[in-house]
DOLUMDREN-342210 format. One line per 8 residues: number of its first residue (from 1); their letters; for each residue x, z, y of N, C-alpha, C. Coordinates in Angstrom, 2 decimals. Layout:
NUM	A	X,Z,Y,X,Z,Y,X,Z,Y ~ ...
! end
This chain:
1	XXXXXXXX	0.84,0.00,-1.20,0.00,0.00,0.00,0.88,0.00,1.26 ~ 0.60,-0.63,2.01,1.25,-0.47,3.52,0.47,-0.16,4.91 ~ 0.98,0.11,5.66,-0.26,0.32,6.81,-0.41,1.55,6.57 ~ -1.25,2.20,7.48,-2.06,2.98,7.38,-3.09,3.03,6.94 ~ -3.41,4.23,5.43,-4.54,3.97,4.83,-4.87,5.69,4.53 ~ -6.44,5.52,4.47,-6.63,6.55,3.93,-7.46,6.62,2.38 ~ -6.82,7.05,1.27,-7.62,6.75,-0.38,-7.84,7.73,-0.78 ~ -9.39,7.48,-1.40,-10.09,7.93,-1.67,-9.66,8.06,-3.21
9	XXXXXXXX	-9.39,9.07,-3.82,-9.21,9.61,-5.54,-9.83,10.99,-5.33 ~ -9.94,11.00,-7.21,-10.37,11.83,-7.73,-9.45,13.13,-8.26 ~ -8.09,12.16,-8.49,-7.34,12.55,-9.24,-6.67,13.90,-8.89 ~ -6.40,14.67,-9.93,-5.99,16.11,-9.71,-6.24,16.75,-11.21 ~ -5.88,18.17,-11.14,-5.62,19.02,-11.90,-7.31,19.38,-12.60 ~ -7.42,19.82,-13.93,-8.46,21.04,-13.67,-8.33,21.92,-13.62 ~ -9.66,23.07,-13.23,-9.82,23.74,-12.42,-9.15,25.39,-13.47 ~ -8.71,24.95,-15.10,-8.57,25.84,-15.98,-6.99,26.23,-15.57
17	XXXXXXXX	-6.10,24.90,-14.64,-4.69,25.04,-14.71,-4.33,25.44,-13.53 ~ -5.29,24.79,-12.52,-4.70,25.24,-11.14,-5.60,27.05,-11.01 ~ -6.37,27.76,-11.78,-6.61,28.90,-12.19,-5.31,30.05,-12.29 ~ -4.99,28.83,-13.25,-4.08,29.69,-14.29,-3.00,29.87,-13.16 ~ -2.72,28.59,-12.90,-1.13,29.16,-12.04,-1.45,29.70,-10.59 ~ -2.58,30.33,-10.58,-3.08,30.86,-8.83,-2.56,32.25,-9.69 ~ -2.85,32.63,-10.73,-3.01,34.01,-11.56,-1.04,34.17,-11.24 ~ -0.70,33.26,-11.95,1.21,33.17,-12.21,1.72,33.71,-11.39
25	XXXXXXXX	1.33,32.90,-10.09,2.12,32.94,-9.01,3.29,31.97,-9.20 ~ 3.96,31.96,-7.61,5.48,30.80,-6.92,6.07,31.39,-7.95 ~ 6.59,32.40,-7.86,7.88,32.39,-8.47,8.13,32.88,-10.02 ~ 6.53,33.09,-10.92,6.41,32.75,-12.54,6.20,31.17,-12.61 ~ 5.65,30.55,-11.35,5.51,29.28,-12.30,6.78,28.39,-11.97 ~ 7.24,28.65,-10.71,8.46,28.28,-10.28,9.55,28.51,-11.61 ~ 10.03,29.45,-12.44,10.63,29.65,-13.19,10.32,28.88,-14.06 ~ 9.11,28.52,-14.92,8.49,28.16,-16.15,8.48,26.52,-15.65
33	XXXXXXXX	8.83,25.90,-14.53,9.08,24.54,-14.26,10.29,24.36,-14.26 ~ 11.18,25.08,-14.55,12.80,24.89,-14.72,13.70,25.16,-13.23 ~ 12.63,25.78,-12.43,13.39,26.06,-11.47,13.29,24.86,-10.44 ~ 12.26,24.47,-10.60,11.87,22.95,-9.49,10.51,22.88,-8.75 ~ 10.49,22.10,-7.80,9.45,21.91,-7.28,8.95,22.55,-5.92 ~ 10.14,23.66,-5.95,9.57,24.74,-4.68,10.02,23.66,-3.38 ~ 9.30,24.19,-1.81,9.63,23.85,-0.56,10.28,24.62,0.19 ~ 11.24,24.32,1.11,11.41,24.73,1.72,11.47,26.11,2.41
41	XXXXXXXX	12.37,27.19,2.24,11.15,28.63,3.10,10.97,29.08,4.17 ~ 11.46,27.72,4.95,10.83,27.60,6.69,9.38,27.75,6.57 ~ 8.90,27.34,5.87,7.38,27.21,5.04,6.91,29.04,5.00 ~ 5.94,29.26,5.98,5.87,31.09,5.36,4.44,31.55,5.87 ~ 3.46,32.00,5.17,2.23,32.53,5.23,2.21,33.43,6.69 ~ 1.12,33.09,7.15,0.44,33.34,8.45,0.18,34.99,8.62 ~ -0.26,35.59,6.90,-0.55,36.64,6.84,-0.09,37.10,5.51 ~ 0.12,38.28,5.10,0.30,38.82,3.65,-0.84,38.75,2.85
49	XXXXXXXX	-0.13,38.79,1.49,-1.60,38.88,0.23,-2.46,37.73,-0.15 ~ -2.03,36.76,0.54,-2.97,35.65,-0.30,-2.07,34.92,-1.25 ~ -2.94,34.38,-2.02,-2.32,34.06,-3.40,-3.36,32.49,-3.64 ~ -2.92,31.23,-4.05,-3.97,30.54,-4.04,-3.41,29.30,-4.86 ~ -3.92,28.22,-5.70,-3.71,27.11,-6.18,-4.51,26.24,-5.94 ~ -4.27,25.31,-6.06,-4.91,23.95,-5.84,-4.33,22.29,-6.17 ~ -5.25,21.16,-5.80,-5.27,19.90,-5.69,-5.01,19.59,-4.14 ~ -3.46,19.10,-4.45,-2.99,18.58,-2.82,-3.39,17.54,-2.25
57	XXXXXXXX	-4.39,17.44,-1.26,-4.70,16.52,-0.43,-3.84,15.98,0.54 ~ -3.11,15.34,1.08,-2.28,15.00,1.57,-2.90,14.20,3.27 ~ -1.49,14.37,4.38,-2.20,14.15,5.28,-0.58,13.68,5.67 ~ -0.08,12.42,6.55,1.21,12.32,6.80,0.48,11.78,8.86 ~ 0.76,12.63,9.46,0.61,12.27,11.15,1.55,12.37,11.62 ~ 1.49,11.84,13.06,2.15,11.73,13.58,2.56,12.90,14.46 ~ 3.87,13.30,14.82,3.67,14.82,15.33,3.32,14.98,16.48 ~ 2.45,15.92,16.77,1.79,16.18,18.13,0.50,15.55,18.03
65	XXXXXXXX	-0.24,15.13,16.84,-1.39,14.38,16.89,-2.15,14.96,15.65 ~ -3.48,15.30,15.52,-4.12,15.92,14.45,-5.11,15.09,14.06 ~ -4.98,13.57,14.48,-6.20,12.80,14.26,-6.39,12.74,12.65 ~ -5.43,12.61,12.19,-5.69,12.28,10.44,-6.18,13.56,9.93 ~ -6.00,14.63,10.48,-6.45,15.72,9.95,-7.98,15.82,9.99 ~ -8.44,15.31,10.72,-9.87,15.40,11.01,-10.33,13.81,9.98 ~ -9.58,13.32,10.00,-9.96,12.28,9.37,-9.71,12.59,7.71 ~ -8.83,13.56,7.26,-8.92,14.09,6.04,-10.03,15.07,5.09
73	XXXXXXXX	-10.25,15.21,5.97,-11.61,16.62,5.36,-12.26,16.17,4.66 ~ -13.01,15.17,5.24,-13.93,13.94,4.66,-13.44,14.03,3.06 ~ -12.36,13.74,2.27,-11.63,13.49,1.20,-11.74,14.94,0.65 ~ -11.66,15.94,0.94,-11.37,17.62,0.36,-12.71,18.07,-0.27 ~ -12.35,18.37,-1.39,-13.72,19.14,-2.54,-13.42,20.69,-2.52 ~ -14.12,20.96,-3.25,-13.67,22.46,-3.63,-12.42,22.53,-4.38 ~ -11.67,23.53,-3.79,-10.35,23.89,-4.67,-9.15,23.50,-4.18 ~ -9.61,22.80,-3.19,-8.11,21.88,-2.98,-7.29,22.40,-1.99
81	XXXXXXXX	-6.20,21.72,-1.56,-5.39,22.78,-0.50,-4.85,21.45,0.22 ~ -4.59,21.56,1.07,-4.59,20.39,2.31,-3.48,20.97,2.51 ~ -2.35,19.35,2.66,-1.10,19.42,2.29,-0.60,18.36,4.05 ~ 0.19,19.10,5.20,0.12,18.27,6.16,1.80,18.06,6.19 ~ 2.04,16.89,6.47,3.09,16.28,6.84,3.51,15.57,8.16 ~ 4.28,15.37,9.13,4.31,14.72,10.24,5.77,13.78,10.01 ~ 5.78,12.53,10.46,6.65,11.13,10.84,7.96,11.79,11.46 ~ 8.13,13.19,12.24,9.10,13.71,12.08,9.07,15.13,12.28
89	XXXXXXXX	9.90,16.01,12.85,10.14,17.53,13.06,8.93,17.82,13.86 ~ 7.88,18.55,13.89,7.26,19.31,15.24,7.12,20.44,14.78 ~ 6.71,21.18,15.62,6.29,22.30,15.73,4.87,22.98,16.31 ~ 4.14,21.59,16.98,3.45,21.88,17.67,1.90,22.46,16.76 ~ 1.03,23.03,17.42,-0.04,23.86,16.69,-1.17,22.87,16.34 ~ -1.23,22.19,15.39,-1.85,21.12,15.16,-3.27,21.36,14.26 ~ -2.91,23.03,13.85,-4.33,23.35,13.23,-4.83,24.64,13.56 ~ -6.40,24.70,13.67,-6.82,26.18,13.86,-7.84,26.16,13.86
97	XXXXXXXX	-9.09,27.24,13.94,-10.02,27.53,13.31,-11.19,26.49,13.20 ~ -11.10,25.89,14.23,-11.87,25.01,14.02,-12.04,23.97,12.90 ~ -10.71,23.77,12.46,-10.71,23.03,11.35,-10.67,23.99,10.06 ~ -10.58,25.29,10.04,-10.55,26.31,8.66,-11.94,25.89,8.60 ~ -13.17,26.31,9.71,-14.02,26.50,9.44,-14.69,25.28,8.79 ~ -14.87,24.04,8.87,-14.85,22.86,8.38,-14.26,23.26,6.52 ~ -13.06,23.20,6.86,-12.12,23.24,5.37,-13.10,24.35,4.38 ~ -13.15,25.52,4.79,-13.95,26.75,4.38,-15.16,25.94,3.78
105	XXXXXXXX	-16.25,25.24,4.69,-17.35,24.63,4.04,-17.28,23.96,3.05 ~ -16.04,23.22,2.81,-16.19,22.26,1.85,-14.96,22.74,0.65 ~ -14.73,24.22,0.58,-14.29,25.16,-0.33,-12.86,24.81,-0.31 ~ -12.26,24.55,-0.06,-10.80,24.04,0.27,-9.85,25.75,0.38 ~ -9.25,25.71,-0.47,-8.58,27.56,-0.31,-7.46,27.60,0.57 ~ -6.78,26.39,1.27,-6.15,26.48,2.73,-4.80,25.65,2.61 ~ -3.98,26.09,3.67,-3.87,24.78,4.15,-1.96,25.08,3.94 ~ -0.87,24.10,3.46,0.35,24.08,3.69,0.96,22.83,4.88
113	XXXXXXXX	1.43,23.14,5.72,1.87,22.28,6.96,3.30,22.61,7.29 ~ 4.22,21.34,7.61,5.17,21.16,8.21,5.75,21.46,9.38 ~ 4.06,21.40,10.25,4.08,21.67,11.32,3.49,22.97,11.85 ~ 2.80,23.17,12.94,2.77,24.70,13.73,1.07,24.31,13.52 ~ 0.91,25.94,13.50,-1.12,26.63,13.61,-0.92,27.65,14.87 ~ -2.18,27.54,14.81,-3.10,28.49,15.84,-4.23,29.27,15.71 ~ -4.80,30.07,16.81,-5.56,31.02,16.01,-5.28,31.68,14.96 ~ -4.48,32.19,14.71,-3.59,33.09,13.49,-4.85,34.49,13.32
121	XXXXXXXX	-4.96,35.08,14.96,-6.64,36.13,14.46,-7.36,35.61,13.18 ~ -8.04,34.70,14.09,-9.54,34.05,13.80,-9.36,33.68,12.38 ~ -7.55,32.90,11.83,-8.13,32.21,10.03,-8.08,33.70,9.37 ~ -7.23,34.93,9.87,-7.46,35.73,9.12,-8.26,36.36,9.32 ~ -9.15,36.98,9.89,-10.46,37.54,9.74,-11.34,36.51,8.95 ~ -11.20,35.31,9.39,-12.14,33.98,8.38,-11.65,34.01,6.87 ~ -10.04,34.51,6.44,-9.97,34.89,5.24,-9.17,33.35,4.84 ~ -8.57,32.52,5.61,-8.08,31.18,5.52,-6.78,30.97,5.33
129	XXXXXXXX	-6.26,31.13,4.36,-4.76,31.29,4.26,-3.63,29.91,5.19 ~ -2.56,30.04,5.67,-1.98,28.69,5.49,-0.87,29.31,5.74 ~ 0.26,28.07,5.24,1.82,27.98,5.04,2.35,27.38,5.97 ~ 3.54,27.79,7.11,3.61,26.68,8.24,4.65,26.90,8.38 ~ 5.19,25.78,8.96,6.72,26.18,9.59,6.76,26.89,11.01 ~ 5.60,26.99,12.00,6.01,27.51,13.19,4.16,28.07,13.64 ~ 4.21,29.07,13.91,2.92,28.99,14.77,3.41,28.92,16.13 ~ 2.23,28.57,16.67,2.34,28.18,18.18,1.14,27.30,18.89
137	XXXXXXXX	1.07,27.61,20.17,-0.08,27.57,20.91,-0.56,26.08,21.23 ~ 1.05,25.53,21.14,0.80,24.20,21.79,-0.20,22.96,21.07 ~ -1.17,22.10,21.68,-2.18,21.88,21.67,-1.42,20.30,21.47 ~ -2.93,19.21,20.71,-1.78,18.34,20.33,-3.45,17.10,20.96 ~ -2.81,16.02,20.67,-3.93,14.57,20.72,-4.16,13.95,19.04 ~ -5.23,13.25,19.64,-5.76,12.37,18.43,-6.09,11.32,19.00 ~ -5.24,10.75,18.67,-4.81,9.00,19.25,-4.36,8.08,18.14 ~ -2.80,8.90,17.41,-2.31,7.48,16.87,-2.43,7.70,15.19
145	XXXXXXXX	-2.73,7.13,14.52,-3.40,6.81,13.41,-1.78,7.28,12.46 ~ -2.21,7.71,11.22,-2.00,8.53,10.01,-1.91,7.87,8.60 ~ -1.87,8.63,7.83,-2.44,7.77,6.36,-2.67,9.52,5.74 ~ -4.29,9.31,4.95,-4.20,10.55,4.03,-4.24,9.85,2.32 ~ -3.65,11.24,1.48,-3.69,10.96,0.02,-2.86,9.57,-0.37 ~ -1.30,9.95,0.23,-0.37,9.04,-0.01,0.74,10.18,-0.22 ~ 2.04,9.86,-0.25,3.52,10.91,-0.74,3.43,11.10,0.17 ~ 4.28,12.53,0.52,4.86,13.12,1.84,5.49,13.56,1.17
153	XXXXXXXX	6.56,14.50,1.88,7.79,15.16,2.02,7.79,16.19,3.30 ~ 7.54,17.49,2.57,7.21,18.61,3.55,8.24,19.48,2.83 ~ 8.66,19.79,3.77,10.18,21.55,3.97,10.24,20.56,2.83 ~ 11.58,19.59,2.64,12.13,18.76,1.70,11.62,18.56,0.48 ~ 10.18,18.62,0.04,9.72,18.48,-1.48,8.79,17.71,-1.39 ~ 8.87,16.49,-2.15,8.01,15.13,-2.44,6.53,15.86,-2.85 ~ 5.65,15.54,-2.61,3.69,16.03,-2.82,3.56,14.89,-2.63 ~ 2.54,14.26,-4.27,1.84,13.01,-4.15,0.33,13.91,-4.02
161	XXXXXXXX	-0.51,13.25,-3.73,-1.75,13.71,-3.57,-2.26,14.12,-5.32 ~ -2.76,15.37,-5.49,-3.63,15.22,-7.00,-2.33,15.96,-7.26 ~ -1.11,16.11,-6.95,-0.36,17.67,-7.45,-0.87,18.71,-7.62 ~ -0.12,19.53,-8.11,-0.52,21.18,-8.13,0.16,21.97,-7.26 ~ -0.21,22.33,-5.62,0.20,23.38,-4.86,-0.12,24.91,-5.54 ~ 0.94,25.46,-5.49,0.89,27.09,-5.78,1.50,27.43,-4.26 ~ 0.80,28.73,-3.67,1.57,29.27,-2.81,1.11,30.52,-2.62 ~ 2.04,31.73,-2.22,1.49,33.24,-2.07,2.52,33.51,-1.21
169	XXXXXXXX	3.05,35.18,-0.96,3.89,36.17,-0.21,5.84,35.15,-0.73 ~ 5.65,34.48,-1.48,6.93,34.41,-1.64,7.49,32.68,-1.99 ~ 6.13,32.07,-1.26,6.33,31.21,-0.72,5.48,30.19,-1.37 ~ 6.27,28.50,-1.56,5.19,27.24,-1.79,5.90,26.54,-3.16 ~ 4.80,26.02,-3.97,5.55,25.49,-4.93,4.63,24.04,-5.03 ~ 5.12,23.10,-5.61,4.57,21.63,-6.13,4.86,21.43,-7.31 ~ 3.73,21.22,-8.22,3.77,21.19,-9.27,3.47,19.77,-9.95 ~ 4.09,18.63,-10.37,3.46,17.57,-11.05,2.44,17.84,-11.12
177	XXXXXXXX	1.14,16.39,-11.26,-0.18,16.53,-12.15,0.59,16.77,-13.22 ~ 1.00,16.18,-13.81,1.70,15.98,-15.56,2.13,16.72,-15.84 ~ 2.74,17.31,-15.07,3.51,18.86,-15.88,2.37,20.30,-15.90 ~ 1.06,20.08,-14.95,0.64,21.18,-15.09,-0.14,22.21,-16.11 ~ -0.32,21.41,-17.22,-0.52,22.12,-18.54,0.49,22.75,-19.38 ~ 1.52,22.19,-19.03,3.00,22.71,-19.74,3.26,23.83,-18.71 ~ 3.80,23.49,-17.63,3.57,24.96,-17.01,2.94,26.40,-16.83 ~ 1.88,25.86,-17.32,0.65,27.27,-17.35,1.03,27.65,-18.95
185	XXXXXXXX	1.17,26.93,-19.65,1.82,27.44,-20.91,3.26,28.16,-20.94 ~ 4.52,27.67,-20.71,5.61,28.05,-19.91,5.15,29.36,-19.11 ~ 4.61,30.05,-18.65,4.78,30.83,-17.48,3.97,31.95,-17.90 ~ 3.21,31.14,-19.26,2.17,32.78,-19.60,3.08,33.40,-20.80 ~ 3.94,32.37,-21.50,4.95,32.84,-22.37,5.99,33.86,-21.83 ~ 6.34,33.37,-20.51,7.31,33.95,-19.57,6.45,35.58,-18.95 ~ 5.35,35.41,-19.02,4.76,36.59,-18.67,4.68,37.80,-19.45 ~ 4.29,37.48,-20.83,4.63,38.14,-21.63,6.01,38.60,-21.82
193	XXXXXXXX	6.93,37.78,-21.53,8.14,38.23,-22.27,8.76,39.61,-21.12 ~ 8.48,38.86,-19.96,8.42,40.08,-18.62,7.57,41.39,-19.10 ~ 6.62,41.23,-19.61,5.58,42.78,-19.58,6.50,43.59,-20.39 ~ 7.32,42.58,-21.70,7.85,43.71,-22.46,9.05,44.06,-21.78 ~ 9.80,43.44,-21.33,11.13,43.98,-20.86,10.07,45.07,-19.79 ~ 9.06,44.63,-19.03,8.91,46.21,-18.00,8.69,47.13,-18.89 ~ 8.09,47.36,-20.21,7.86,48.28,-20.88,9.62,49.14,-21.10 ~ 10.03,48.21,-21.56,11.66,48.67,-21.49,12.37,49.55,-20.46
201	XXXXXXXX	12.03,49.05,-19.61,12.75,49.26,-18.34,11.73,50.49,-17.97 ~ 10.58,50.67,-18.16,10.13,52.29,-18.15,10.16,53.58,-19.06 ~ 11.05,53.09,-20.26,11.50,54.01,-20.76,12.82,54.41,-20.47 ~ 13.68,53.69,-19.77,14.42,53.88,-19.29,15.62,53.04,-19.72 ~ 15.74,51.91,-20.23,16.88,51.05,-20.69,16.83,50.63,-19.05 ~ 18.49,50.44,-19.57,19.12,48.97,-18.20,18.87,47.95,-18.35 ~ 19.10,47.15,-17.15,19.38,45.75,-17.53,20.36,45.32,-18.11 ~ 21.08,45.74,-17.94,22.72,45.48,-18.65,22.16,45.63,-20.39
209	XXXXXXXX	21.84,46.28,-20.71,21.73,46.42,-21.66,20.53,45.38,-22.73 ~ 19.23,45.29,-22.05,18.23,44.47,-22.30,18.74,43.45,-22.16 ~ 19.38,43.08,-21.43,19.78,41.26,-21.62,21.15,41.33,-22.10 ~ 21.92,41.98,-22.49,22.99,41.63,-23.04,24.11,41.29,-22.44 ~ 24.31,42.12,-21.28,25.12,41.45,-19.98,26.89,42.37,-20.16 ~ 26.61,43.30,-21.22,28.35,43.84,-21.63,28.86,43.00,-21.80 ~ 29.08,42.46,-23.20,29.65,41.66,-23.37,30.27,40.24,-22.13 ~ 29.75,40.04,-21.60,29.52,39.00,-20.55,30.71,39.72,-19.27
217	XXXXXXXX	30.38,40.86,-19.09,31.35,41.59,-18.34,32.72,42.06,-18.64 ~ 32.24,42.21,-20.10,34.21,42.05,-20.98,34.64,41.02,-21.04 ~ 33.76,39.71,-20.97,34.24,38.50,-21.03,35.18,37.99,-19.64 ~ 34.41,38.44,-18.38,34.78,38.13,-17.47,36.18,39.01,-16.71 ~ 36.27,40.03,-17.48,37.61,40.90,-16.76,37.30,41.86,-16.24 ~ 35.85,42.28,-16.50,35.40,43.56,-15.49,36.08,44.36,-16.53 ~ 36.77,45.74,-15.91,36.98,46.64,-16.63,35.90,48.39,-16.20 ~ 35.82,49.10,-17.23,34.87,50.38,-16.51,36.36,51.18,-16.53
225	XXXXXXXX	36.50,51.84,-15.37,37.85,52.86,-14.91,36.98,54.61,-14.59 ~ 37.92,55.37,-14.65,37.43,56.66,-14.00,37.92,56.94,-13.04 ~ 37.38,57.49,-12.31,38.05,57.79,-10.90,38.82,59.57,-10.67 ~ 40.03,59.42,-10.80,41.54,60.60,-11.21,40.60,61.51,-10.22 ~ 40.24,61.37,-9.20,39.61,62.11,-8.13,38.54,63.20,-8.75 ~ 38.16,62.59,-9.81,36.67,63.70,-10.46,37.61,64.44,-11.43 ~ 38.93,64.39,-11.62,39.08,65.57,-12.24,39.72,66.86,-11.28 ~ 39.79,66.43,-10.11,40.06,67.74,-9.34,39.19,68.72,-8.61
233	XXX	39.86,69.95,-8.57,38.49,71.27,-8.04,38.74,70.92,-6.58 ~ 37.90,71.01,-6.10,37.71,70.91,-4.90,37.58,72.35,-4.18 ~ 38.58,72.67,-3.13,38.60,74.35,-2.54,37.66,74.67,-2.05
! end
């Protein structure tokens, strides 16, 4: 496709996987993808405690202009998370309540952007999560034309539209469509294997010890010494 376009798909996750990895979280499913996929962590929640997955809708504008954004909604179902990109660096505040409240109607669980929000009160009392690189006041036009539900590249990580966004307190992840059944598998294995080591680790084992990290430390030259100092009385 060339030009500016905006397409219309269906395509995306179901609602059993992008579930599952809202439950995981960034940094279980981040692990259980081999350590790929995350953005940027200029990228950072507006407020603490939200936790959310979804089907990335994609939005690539121009910076300082929110026309495609308004022209994206139209495309957003329930579940999805609106994924904004800009032609280059801004910062400027290109989203705010007015458009949560819109997004909110048409069940959309919020929003990851490249660029800067506003109204930071209003989405959190509205309960509207988003991921941004800058908030800020500055106010933008809707003039020059966009393309939604095409690739972008936001805080350096490729999002085709119909990915799997994960994002919470510790940041943003992109998940293949294709990989997202293997992942939610991957990460609940990985969950388990975590519950038991915490069981461990509350009876009181180390880490050193649970993972096997002596050896590894004799390997490397660490030596354990005493310190001559603890055998003297002190007056």
């Amino acid at each position: 496709m060339t030009g500016h376009v905006i397409v219309r798909t269906k395509r995306g996750p179901s609602t059993q996987v992008v579930d599952a990895l809202a439950r995981s979280g960034v940094a279980t499913a981040h692990e259980a993808h081999g350590r790929r996929g995350l953005l940027g962590p200029e990228l950072r929640p507006i407020y603490a405690g939200a936790r959310i997955a979804g089907r990335a809708v994609t939005v690539l504008s121009h910076p300082g202009d929110n026309l495609m954004i308004h022209a994206s909604i139209e495309q957003c179902r329930e579940g999805d998370v609106l994924v904004v990109a800009t032609t280059s660096r801004s910062t400027d505040g290109m989203f705010g309540d007015l458009f949560a409240t819109q997004l909110l109607h048409r069940g959309v669980r919020g929003l990851v952007t490249d660029a800067g929000v506003r109204d930071i009160a209003d989405l959190h009392t509205m309960g509207f999560p988003v991921w941004s690189r800058a908030v800020h006041a500055q106010g933008t036009a809707k003039a020059v034309p966009g393309s939604v539900n095409v690739p972008v590249v936001v805080a350096g990580q490729l999002v085709h539209p119909g990915d799997v966004i994960v994002a919470d307190d510790d940041g943003v992840l992109c998940i293949p469509l294709t990989d997202g059944e293997a992942v939610v598998a991957a990460a609940a294995e990985r969950e388990a294997n975590e519950e038991a080591k915490r069981r461990r680790f509350r009876d009181g084992e180390l880490g050193l010890d649970v993972y096997g990290m002596r050896p590894l430390l004799e390997r490397l030259g660490v030596r354990y010494v005493d310190d001559p100092a603890d055998g003297e009385v002190t007056p």
